[in-house]
N, C-alpha and C positions, 0 to 999 in steps of 0.2 A: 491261683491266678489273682492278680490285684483286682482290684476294681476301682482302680483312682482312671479318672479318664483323661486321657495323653491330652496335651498341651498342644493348643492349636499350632501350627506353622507358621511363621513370619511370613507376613507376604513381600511380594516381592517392591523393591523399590523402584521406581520413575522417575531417572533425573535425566537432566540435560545430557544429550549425544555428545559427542566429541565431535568438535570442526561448525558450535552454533545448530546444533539439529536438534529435532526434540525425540522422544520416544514418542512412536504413533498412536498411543491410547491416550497418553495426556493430548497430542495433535486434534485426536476424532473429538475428544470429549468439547474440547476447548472449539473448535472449526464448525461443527455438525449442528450446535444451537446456535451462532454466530449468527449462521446464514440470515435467520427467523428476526434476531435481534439490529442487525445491521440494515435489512429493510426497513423494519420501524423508526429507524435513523435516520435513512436517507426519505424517507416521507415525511419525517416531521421536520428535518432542515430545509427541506422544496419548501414549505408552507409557512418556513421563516421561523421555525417553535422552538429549534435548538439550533446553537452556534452546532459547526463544524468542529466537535472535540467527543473524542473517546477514548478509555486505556487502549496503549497498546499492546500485542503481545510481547513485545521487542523478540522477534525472530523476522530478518530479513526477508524479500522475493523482491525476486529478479521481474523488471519488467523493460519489453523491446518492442519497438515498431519503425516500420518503415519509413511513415515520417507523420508528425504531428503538427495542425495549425490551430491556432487559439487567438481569439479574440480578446483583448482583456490580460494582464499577465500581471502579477506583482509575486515578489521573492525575499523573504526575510530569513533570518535567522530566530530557533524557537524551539522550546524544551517539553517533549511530550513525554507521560510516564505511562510507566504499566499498570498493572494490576496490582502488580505488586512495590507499586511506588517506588517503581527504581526510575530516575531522571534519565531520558539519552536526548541529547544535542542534534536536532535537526535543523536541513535547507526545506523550509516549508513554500511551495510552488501552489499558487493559486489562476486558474484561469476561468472566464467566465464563461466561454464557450468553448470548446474545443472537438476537431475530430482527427481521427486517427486511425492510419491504415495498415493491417496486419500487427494487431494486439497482441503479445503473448505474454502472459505472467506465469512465473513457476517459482517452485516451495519446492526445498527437500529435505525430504522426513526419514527417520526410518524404524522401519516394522519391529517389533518385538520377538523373539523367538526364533531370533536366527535371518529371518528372512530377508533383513539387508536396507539396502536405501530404494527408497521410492520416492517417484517424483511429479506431482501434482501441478499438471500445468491446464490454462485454459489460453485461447486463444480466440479470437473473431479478426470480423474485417478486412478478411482476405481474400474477397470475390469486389464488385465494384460500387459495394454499399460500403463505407468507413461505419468504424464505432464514432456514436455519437454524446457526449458528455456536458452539461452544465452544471456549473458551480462547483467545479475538479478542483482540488486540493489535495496537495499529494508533498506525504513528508520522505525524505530519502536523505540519503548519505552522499551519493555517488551517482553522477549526470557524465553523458557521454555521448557526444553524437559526432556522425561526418561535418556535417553545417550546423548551424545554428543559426538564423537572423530573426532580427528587431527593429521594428517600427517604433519612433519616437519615443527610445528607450532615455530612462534617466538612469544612474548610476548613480549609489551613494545617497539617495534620498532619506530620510527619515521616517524606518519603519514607521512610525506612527503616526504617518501623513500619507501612506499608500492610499489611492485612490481608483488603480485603474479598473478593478474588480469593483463592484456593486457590495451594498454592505458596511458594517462598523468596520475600520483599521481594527486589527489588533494586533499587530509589532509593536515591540518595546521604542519607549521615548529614547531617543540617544544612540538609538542602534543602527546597523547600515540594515538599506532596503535597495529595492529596485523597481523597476516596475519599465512597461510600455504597451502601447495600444494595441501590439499582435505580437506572433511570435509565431514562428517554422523552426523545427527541428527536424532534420533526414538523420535517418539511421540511428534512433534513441536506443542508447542504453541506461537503464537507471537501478541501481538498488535499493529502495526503499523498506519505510518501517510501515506503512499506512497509507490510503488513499480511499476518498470518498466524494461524493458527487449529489448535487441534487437529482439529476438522472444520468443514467447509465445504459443507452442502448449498445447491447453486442450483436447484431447480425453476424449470422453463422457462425454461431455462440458453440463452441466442440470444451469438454473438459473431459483427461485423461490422466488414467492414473497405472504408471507405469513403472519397472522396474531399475535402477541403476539411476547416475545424476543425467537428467535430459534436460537441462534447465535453458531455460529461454537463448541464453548467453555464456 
């Protein structure tokens, strides 16, 4: 009998899903300490310590609600990267108050080992307390709603002269902006890369994680 000792096994590889998904173990690894590190984010921007900036993962979610109003509103165009310093082109949506009723955000992952797509959604604000949000910034691709209106909106302003939000501008010189004093949207659909708040109340706050795509929209 030999006695050379076998050569370990390749372990297995983790790449991107097919259709934008990821494998669920790179999801948990990357999601699970997020949570820890994204509080200490949104406590040190409430306290004015950090801008409003962090990698993204660049994986999409879905977010919908019945209808959103916000006090404050400016919209520029703007370039957030990953982790792994890949550039994506975002509508970066700033409000400085905002609430919003029947929240739902969802992600779709899927498991390793067979078990298929799953889908991580959370939801609030669906009894007669709204979710409540200051200093919401929120990067996406893709806005959708029944209505939309605006209060003493300007069009084509100069990113880098937004003002209606509290805070330094930072849009680009030269570049198109918008901005106005309020803003309603009924029947939001959005897909975004990111969003973050100086606070973030969810009343009847539910998060589920279920099988097949159940995704907000």
């Amino acid at each position: 009998m030999s006695s050379e000792t076998p050569a370990p096994a390749p372990e297995p590889r983790h790449g991107r899903a097919a259709g934008g998904r990821v494998r669920w173990r790179r999801f948990a690894l990357i999601f699970v300490p997020a949570i820890g590190i994204v509080a200490v984010l949104l406590g040190l921007t409430a306290n004015g310590a950090l801008a409003s900036s962090f990698s993204i993962s660049g994986q999409e979610f879905q977010v919908s609600a019945a209808s959103l109003n916000g006090v404050g509103f400016q919209q520029f165009g703007t370039i957030e990267e990953t982790a792994g310093k890949k550039p994506i082109a975002v509508a970066q949506s700033e409000i400085g108050t905002a609430t919003i009723t029947n929240l739902c955000q969802s992600v779709v992952t899927t498991f390793p080992l067979g078990l298929g797509t799953y889908t991580l959604k959370i939801t609030a604000g669906d009894g007669s307390t709204p979710v409540h949000a200051d200093s919401l910034i929120i990067d996406a691709d893709q806005l959708s709603s029944s209505v939309a209106s605006f209060r003493n909106i300007n069009i084509g302003q100069d990113a880098s002269t937004l003002n209606a939000v509290g805070g330094v501008p930072d849009g680009q010189a030269g570049t198109f902006g918008q901005q106005s004093s309020a803003i309603t949207i009924d029947g939001l659909q959005q897909v975004a890369y990111s969003t973050s708040a100086g606070t973030f109340t969810l009343p009847g706050f539910k998060l589920s994680l279920s099988a097949g795509d159940g995704s907000c929209f």
